[in-house]
N, C-alpha and C positions, 0 to 999 in steps of 0.2 A: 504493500500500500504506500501510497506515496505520504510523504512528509509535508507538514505544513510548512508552506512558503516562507520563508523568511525573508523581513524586508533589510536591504544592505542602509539606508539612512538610519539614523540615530534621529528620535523624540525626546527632548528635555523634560525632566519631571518634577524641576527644580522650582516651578512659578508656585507663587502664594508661601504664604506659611504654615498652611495644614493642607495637606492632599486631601484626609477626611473632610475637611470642612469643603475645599476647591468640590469635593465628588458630590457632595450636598447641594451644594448653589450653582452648579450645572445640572443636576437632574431638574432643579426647579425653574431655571433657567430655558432649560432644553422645553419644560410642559408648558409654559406661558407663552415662549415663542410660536412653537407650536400651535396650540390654542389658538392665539389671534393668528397667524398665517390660515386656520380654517375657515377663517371669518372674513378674511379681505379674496380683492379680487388679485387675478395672480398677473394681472397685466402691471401692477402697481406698484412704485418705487420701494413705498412700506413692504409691500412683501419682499421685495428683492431685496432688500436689509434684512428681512428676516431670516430669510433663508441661507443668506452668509455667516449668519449668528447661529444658526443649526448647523450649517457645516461645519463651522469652529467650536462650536459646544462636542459634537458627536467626535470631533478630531480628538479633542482635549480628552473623552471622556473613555476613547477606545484603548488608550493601556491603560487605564486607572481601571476597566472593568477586567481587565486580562487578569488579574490577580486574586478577583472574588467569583466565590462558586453561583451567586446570584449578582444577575440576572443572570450572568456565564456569557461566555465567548461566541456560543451558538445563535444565542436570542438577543445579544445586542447586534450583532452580524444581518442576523437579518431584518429588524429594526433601522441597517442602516438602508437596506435593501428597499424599504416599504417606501421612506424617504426618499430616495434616489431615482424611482418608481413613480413617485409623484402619488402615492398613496397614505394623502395628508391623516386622512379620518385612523387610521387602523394606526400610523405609526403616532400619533397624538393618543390616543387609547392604549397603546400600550407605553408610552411614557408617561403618563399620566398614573397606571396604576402601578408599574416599575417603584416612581417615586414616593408614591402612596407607601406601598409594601417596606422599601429603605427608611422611609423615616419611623412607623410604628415598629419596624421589624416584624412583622408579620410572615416574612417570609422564613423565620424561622420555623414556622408550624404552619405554612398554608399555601398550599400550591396558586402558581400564576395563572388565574384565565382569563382571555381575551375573547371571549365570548361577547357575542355586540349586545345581549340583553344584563349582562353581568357589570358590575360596577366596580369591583374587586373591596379591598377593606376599608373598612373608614378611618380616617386618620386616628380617631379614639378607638384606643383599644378595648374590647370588650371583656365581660368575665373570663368567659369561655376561653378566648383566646388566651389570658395573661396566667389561664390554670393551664392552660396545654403546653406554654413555656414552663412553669415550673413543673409537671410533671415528667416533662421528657425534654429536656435542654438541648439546644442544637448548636453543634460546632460545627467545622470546619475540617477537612485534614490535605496538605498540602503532597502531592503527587510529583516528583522531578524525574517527567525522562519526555523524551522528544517523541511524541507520539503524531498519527494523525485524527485528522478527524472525528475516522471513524473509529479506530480504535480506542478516542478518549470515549463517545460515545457507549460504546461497547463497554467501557469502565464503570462508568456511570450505574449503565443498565443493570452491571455484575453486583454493585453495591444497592443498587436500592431490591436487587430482589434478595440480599444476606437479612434484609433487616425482619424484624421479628417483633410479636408484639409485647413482648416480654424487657425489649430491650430499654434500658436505663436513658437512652440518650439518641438521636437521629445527627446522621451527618454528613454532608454533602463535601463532594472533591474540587479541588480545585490544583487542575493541573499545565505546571510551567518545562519550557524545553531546558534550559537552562543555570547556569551555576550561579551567574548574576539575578535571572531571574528568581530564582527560588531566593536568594539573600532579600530582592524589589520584596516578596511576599509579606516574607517576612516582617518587614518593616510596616508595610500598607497594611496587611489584613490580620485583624484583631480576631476575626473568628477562631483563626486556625487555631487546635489545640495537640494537633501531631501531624508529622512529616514523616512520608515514605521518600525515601531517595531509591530512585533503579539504576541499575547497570546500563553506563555509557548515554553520554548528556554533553553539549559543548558550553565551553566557559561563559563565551558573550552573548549579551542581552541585545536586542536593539532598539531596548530604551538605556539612556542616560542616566543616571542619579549620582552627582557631586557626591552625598555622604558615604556612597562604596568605597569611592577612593580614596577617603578617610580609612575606612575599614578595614579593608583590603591590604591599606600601607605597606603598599610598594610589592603584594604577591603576585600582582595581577600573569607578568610574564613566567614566574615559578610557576603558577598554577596552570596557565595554557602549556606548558612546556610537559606537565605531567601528562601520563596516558590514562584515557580517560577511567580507568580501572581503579585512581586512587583518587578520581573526585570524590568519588562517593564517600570515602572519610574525612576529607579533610572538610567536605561541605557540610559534613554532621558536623564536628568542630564549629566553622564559622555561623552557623545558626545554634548552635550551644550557649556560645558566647553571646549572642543578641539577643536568646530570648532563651535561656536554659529549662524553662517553666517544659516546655516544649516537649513530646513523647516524639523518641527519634528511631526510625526502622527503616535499616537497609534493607535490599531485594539485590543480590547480587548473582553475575554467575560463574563467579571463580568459588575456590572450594571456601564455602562459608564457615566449617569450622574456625580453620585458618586467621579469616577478617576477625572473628568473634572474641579471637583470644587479646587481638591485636585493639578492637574499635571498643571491645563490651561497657566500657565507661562511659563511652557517648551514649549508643544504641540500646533501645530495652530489647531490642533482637534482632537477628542477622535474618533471611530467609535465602533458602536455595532455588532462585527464579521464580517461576509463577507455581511449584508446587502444593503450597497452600491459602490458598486464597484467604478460607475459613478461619483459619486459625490466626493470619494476619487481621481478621475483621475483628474478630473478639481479643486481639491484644489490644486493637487499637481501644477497642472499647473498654477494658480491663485497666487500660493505663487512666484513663480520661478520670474516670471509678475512681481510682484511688488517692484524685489530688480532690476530686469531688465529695470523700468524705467530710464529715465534718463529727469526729467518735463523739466527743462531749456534749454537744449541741444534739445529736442523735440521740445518746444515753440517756440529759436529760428531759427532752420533748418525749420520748419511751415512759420515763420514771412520772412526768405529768398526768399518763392517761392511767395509771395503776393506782386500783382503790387502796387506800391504806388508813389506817387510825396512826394519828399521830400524840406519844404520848410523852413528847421530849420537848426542846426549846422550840423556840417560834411562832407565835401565836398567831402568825400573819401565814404560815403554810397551808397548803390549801384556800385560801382566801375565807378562813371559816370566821373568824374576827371580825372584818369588815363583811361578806357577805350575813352574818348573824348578828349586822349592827342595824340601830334603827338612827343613825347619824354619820354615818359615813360609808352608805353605798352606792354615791357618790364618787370613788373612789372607784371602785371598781366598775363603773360605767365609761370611767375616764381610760384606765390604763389594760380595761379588759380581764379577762378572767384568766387566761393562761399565764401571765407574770405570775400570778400567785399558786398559781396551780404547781407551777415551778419552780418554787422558792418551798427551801429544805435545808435542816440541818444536818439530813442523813450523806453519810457516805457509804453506804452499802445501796444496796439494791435497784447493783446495774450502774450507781455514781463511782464516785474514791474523792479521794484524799487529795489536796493540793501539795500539804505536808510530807506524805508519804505516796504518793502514785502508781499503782500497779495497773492498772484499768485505761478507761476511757479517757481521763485527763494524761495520762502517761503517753499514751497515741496522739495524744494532739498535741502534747506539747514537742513527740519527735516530729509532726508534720510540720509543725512551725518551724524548726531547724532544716528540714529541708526546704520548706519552701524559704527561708532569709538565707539560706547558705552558711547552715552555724553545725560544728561538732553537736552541741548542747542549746538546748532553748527553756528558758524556764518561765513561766507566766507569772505575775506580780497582779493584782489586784488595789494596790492603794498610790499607782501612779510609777513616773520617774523617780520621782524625790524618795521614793522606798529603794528602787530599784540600785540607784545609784550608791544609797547606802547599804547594801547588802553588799554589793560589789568592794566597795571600798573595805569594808571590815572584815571582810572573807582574804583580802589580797594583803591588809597594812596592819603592823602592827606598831605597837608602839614605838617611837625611835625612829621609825621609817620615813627615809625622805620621799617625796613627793610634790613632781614636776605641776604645777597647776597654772593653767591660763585661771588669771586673777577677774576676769569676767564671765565666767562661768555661773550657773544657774547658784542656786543659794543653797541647794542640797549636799552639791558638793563642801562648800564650806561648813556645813551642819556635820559634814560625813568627817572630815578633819578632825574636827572636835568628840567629835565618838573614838574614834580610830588610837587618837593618840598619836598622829601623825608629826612630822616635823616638815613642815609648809614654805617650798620657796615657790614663791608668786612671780609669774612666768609676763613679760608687757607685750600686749598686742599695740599691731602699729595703730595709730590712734587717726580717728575722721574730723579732727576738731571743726572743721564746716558744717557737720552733719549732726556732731554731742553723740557720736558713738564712737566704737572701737571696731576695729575688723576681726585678726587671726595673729597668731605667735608665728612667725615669719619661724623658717630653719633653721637661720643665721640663729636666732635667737636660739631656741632647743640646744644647737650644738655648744653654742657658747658658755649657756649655762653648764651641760654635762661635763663639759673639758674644765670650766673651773672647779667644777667637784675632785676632777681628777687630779688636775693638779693641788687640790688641797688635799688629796688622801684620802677622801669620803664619796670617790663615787661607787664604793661598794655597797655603801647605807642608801643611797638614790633606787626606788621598790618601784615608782611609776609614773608614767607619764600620763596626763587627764588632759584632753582639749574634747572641745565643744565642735562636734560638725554634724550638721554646719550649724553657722552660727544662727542668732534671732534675723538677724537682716538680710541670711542668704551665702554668705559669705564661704565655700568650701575648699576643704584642704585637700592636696595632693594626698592623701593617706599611706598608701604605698612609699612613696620617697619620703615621707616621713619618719617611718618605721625603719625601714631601710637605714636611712643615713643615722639615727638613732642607737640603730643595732649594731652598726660597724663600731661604734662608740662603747659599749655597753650593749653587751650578746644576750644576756638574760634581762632585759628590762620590760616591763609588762604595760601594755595600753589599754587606758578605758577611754573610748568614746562615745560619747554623751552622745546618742542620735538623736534624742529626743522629738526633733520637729524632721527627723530624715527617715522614717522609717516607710514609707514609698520608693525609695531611692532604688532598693534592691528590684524594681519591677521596670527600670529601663534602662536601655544599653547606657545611654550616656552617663549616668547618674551612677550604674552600677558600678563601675569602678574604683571610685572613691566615697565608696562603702568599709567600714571595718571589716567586714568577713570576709569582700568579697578580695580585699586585698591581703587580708590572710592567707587564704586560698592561693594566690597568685605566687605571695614570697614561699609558703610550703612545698608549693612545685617546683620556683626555681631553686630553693638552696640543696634540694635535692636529685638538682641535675646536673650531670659530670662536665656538662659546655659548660654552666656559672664557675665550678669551682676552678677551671681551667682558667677563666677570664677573671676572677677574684686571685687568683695565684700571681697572675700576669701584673695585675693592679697593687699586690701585695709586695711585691719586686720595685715598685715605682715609688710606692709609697704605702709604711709600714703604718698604718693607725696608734697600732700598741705601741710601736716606740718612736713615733715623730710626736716633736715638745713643742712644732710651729703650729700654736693655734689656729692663727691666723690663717697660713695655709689648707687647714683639716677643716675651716668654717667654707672657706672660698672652693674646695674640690665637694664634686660628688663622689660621697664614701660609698664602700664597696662591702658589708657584712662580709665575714667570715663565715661561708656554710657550716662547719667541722662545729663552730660555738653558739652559732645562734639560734633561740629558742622562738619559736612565735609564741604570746601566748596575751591575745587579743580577745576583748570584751564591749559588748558595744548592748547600751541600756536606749529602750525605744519607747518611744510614748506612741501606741499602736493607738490610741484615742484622740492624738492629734492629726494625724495625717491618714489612716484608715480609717476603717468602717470598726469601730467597738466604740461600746459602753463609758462614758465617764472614768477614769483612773484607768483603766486597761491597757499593761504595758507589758513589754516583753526584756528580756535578759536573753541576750544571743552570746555564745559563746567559741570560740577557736583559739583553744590551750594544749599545748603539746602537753605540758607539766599534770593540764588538770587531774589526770588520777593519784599522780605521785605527791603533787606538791600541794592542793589549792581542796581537793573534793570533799576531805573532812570540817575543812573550816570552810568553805561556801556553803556545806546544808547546814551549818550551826550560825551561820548569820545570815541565812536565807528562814530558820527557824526563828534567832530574834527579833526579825523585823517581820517577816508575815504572819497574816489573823489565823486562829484557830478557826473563824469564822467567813472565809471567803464568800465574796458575794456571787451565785452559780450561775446568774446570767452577764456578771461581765467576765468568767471566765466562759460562756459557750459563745459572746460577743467576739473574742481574742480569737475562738476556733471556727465559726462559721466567717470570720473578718478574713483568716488567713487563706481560706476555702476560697472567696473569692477572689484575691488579688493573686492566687497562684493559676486561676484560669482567667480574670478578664483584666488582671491588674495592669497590663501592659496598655491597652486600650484606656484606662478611666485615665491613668500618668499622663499618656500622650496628649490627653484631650486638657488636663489641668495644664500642662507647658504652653497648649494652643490660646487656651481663653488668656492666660495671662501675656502672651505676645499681641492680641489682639487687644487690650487693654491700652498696651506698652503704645502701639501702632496707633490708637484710637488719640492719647491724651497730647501724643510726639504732632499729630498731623492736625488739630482741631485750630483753630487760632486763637480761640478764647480760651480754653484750655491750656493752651501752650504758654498763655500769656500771665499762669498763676500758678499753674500746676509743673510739675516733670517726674517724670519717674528715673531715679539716677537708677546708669548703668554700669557694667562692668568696670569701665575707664574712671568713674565717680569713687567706686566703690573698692574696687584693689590697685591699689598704687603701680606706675610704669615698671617698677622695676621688680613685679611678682608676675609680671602678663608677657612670658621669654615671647610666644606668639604676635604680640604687638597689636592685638584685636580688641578693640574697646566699645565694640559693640558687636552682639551677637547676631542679630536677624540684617540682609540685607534683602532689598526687594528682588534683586537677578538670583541669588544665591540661594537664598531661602536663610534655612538654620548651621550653613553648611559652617561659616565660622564657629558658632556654639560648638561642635563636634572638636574643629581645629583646637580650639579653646581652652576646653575640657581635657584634650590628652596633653597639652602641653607645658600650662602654666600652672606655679606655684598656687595659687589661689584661682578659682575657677567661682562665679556667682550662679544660682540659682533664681531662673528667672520667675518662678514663681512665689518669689518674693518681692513683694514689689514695693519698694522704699519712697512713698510722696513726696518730694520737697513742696513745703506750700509758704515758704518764708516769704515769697511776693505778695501774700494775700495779709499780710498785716496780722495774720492770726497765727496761736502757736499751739502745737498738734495737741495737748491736754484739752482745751479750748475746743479745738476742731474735731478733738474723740465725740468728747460728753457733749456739747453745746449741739453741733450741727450734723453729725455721724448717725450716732444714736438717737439725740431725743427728736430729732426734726423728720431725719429718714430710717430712724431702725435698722441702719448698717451696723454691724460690727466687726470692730475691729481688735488685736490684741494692742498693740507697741504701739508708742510713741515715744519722740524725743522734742527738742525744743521747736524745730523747724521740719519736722517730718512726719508723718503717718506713717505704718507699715500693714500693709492690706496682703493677702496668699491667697491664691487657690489651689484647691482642693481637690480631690477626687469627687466632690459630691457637687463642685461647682459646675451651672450650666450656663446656656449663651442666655437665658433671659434675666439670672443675676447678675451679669458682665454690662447685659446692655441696662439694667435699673445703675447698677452703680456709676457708668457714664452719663446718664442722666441726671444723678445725683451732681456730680462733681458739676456737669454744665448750672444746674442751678446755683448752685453755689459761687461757681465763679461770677457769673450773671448778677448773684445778688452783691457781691462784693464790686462788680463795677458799678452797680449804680449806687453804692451806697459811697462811693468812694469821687464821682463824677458829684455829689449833693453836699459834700463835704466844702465847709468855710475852709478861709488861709488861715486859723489856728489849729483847725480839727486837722487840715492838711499834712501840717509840720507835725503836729503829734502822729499822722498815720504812718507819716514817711520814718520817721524817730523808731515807729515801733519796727517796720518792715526792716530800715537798717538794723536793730537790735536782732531779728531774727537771720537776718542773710549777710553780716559784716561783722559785729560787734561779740563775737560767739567767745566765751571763755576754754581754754586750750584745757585740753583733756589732762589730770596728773598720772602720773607713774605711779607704779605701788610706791612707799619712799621708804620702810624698812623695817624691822620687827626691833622693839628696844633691847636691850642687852640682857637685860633680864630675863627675855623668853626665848633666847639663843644658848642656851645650856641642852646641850645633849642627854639622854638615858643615862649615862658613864656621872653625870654630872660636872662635866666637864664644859669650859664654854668653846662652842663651836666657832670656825675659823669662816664660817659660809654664811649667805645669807636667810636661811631658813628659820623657821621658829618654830615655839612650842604653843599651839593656837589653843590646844588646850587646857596650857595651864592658865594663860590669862581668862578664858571663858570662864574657869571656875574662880577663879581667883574675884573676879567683878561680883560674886554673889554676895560679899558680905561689905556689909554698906560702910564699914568705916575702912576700906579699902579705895572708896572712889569716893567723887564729888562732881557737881555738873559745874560750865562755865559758858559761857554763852561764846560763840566764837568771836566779839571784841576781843574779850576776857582770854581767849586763846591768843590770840593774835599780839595782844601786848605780851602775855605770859613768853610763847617764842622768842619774841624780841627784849626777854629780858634773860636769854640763854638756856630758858626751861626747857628739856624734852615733854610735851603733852602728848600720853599715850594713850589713844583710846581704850574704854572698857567695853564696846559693844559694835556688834556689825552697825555700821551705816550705811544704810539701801534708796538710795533718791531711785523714785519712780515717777516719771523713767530719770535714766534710762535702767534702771533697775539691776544694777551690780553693785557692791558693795566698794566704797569708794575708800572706807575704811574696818578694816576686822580685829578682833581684840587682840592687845601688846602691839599697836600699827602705830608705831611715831606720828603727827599730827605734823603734816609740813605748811607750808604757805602758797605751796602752788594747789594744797588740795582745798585748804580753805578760801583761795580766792576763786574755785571754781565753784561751791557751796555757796559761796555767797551770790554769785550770777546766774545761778539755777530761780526758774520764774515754777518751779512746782510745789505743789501745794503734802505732795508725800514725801516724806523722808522716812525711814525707819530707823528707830534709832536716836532720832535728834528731837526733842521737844520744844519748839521754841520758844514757850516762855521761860523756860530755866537751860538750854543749852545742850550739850554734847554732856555725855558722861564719860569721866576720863579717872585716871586711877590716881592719885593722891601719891604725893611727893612722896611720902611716908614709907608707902605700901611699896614703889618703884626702889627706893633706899634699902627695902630689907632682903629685896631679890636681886639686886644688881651685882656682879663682879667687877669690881673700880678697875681689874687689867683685863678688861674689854680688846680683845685686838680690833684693829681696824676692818672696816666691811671689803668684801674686795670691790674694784671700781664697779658699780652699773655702767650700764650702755650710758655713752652722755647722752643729754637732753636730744639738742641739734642732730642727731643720724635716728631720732625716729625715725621709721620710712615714711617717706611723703605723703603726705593730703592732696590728692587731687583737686 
């Protein structure tokens, strides 16, 4: 049979910034045009515009359908036919209900008819329909071999007659000739949820897409050069790597034991040609099965429908409380009958134990690990801030040093003071335009570890804590982090904070610069014989362990020693910030080589301090029907949060009233010249698309996230507290988290849609709207006062302080000896502030002369200005002049910590005299001021 033609031009697939969205506003494009073309005469200038607008909708729309199994290659084909034919009515009718079926999805459960008495679905979706999706889910599964016609045809027919009515799920093919093409799929089509690769397929696509070439980097000629006998592994590999969720099955016809032994990692199975059809249908379906369980959430919606007496705690199970009240059944009209149905203190019958796991939460908490890419996954129920400290006091003991970015969330520092830690505070480069911070630059990390070592105490140094990414977006190379950390110190342990990043793991771009995922990456190479061969090579040039040039070891990229180095990486996730759970519902992911030897006894005995004997069971089956979904559609919901938030970006960059109050800072704003080696300082271009973001992202030190979206609104004369509460909230019931003095911080979500995106540009126009005319009615005094304030917000910004040093007093080590470093004991001063004739308050005058009369003033308690909500001072923290003059130019109304009508509380001459050692050595130098890295 002959082969489908291949065309030799190249189609670009670069235009717009969501394909998804481009494939959306052409089908509705293609029905309207349509539509009126039925309606005019065809002698007519109008129609001859229109019909050029169909031929370029249907040009545009013919490889974007090549990649999905609906409508399929066959029926928009002849769709273009009806067209071409001059057969308006029939091909307006079946584009009309094409796009009908795309937008409810209907076509996942409902065949296409073009019957002229038939209408096809209504754009609202009915009962019927929305119970036939959840009782039998429809995927996708991507087919790669160069077939024809009628052979895909023939495919087709072979699958829809395997299907059964038994079967758990329906699924339609969709099939590509090619190596490029199968990668296009990949990316375009959300359905898919497994891939068969067959025997012998050619490399080139002939469509275009910039981000392969990203991808790809630089295999393109290795991989045509291969025979086609070894695409088939290496193309499992590269769709691994882009969407690993992915169920991947060769078909080969060399000897498959062989491949199997060689690929089994990728592949959930090898097959020998077309001799089983059958059995490849039911893996595909068996595979689908098992990311689609959800044990806990199973277990207990099971444990709900089971009559039972209940004669232990909880008065509220069964809903027998409130259903048997005559004052609050109410209650149970509101939030329904199954929550409570639900709600149990038993762990037997058919539950378990969070404490102890053998069961149904046991299973769910391994599927979480594989679906985040972790050895270990453990569920938390009362948030990060538990999370964080279970981690912390499982890994630190007391004495232990510990690497910390000083703007990290507040739990960390709570987890210090439990821990018994000894705390050197780590300086991110500072945004003083913007009243935030970014990220701890490398330079920084190395620096500090080489002076431990050169003081003799980088043995005592247990871990390194950064926040990624950050509140504002801000992420780290994680990998070169660890990396050049580890060539420094081979056993050093990283926790990072995910907290607002735990979607990350569900797209290629993002996944990278994930903790696990780059766990995963340094465990593979330090254990392959090419690294150690090029660590040797690098070892010879330049010896870590015994070169004394700092300077040198800050300015090279280090090279770990595989033979010493440990991974053993931690990353705490707020599954309730960025997925689909419950209030507090967070996860603990883990990748520790040590953890059974060194970490597992003391992790379940501070994973038992800090967790309830009383777990709440619907936000742990939240955690497991949450992970359920982002490991089949999580790809899809990512992509669409990254698109609304570029459309955002596009919306406020292009409006002119908008533009005239508003900006969203980008990349260039946001990570200083000299962390962006790629030199890209902004991600989306209109020819390119996202292709920079890709560039971006594999290259430079600090990478942003763009669905964070940071407002500068300093032109508008208002400051972003102001602009939360005042005009956000109480006028349009947006909400938002962050603010700083001149900025807003707005995200989307996985649950964000395009009619939130466009209420919130609506909002912003009103706002700016009302700000011009209130500002065009304004006298020449109201004038000067407005412009006074606008400068205050966009000129007059007070410069961000440094951490400035822990007093001498809380620089004594476990030994009792006083340390040579700049680290402290945050412990001892936390408790030490408990007993009141130890401190006394001073108002910051009262400070301020106090310093200038050669006083150290050492605080006794965190101070937290919200925003921007880090602690600006932690207890035993010397009290400088650059942190008070920035205290004093903060326009917020929260502090934590500081009271203002009696002042900061600070610890009493007294109390600092009875813990000091008078032979203090000197601190070693800080970074000077002046090589902060730059403010854009």
């Amino acid at each position: 049979m002959a082969r489908r033609q291949r065309r030799s031009h190249e189609i670009s697939l670069n235009r717009g910034h969501s394909v998804w969205e481009m494939r959306a506003d052409s089908w509705i494009a293609l029905t309207d045009d349509l539509g009126r073309m039925a309606e005019l005469p065809r002698e007519g200038s109008e129609f001859a515009q229109r019909r050029e607008r169909v031929q370029a909708t249907l040009a545009l729309l013919r490889p974007i359908e090549s990649y999905w199994a609906f409508p399929g290659r066959k029926l928009f084909d002849e769709l273009v036919q009806w067209f071409e034919h001059g057969d308006l009515n029939r091909t307006q009718l079946a584009a009309r209900r094409i796009n009908r079926m795309l937008a409810n999805r209907s076509y996942r459960h409902q065949a296409l008819s073009l019957d002229s008495d038939f209408e096809g679905p209504s754009e609202i979706e009915t009962e019927e329909e929305s119970q036939a999706q959840i009782n039998k889910p429809y995927f996708e599964v991507l087919i790669v071999d160069e077939m024809s016609d009628e052979e895909e045809m023939a495919l087709r027919r072979r699958v829809q007659r395997k299907r059964r009515p038994d079967d758990s799920f329906v699924f339609d093919v969709v099939v590509v000739p090619s190596f490029e093409d199968a990668l296009i799929a990949t990316l375009f089509n959300f359905n898919l949820q497994a891939c068969v690769i067959r025997h012998g397929f050619p490399f080139r696509s002939e469509y275009q897409l910039d981000i392969l070439r990203k991808f790809l980097d630089g295999l393109d000629e290795d991989i045509e050069s291969k025979p086609e006998s070894e695409r088939g592994p290496l193309l499992g590999r590269k769709i691994s790597e882009l969407r690993p969720e992915l169920d991947l099955y060769l078909v080969t016809d060399l000897k498959a034991e062989e491949i199997a032994v060689k690929v089994g990692d990728i592949f959930q199975r090898v097959f020998f040609r077309e001799e089983d059809h059958t059995e490849l249908y039911m893996a595909i379906m068996k595979g689908v099965d098992q990311r689609y369980r959800a044990p806990f959430f199973a277990a207990l919606k099971e444990y709900s429908k089971q009559p039972t007496g209940v004669f232990h705690a909880l008065p509220i199970a069964r809903g027998k409380s409130i259903l048997n009240s005559n004052w609050i059944q109410d209650v149970a009209q509101f939030y329904g009958t199954n929550l409570f149905m639900a709600e149990t203190s038993a762990t037997s019958g058919g539950l378990d134990s969070l404490l102890d796991p053998v069961g149904p939460l046991k299973k769910a908490q391994e599927a979480a690990a594989r679906a985040f890419g972790a050895k270990r996954t453990f569920f938390a129920t009362n948030g990060t801030s538990t999370a964080n400290k279970i981690v912390v006091q499982a890994l630190v003991k007391p004495g232990d040093i510990v690497l910390i970015d000083r703007n990290c969330h507040k739990s960390h520092h709570y987890g210090m003071v439990l821990s018994g830690a000894q705390v050197a505070y780590l300086d991110s480069y500072p945004l003083d335009s913007c009243s935030m911070y970014g990220a701890v630059p490398i330079s920084e990390l190395k620096r500090v570890l080489l002076a431990y070592r050169r003081a003799g105490h980088l043995a005592s140094v247990k871990m390194v804590l950064l926040t990624n990414c950050t509140f504002d977006g801000v992420v780290y190379d994680v990998e070169r982090v660890m990396e050049e950390c580890l060539a420094i110190k081979p056993d050093l342990i990283f926790l990072w904070d995910e907290a607002w990043f735990a979607f990350a793991r569900f797209h290629p771009t993002y996944r990278r610069r994930t903790g696990m995922a780059a766990a995963a990456r340094l465990c593979e190479r330090f254990a392959d014989p090419d690294y150690a061969a090029r660590h040797e090579r690098f070892r010879k040039e330049l010896d870590v362990e015994d070169c004394d040039d700092d300077a040198k070891l800050i300015a090279t990229r280090l090279m770990p020693n595989p033979a010493k180095a440990r991974v053993r990486v931690y990353a705490t996730q707020s599954t309730h910030k960025t997925l689909t759970s419950l209030r507090q519902g967070s996860m603990i992911h883990i990748w520790d080589q040590d953890f059974r030897d060194k970490t597992e006894e003391a992790f379940h005995e501070a994973y038992m301090t800090h967790t309830s004997t009383s777990p709440n069971y619907q936000v742990l089956a939240s955690l497991d029907f949450g992970r359920r979904q982002v490991e089949l559609e999580g790809y899809e919901l990512v992509q669409r949060q990254i698109e609304f938030a570029m459309t955002l970006r596009e919306q406020v960059a292009t409006h002119p009233l908008l533009k005239k109050y508003f900006y969203f800072l980008n990349v260039g704003e946001l990570v200083p010249e000299s962390f962006r080696e790629s030199g890209i300082d902004s991600y989306y271009e209109p020819l390119t698309g996202w292709a920079n973001m890709e560039t971006a992202w594999r290259a430079d030190e600090f990478a942003l996230d763009p669905t964070r979206l940071t407002l500068f609104i300093g032109n508008t004369g208002i400051d972003g507290d102001t602009f939360k509460n005042r005009y956000l909230m109480d006028k349009y019931g947006i909400q938002i988290n962050k603010t700083s003095r001149n900025t807003v911080l707005f995200m989307t979500n996985i649950g964000t849609t395009r009619s939130s995106v466009a209420y919130l540009i609506e909002v912003l126009l009103k706002i700016a709207k009302e700000v011009e005319s209130n500002t065009a009615d304004l006298s020449a005094i109201e004038r000067r006062i407005h412009e006074k304030r606008v400068k205050s917000l966009t000129e007059d910004l007070p410069p961000l302080p440094d951490f400035s040093h822990f007093h001498v007093g809380f620089r004594h080590g476990p030994d009792g000896n006083l340390a040579a470093t700049p680290d402290g004991d945050i412990r001892k001063a936390f408790f030490l502030s408990y007993e009141e004739e130890n401190c006394e308050y001073l108002t910051m005058a009262e400070v301020r002369r106090a310093i200038a009369a050669g006083r150290e003033v050492v605080s006794a308690l965190f101070v937290i200005p919200y925003p921007p909500g880090f602690p600006i001072l932690v207890p035993g923290q010397a009290i400088s002049s650059d942190i008070l003059t920035f205290m004093e130019a903060l326009d917020v109304k929260e502090i934590h910590g500081y009271r203002p009508e009696i002042g900061l509380r600070v610890f009493c001459e007294k109390a600092l005299g009875e813990i000091a050692d008078t032979g203090a050595p000197d601190l070693p130098e800080r970074r000077p001021k002046e090589t902060v890295l730059h403010v854009v």
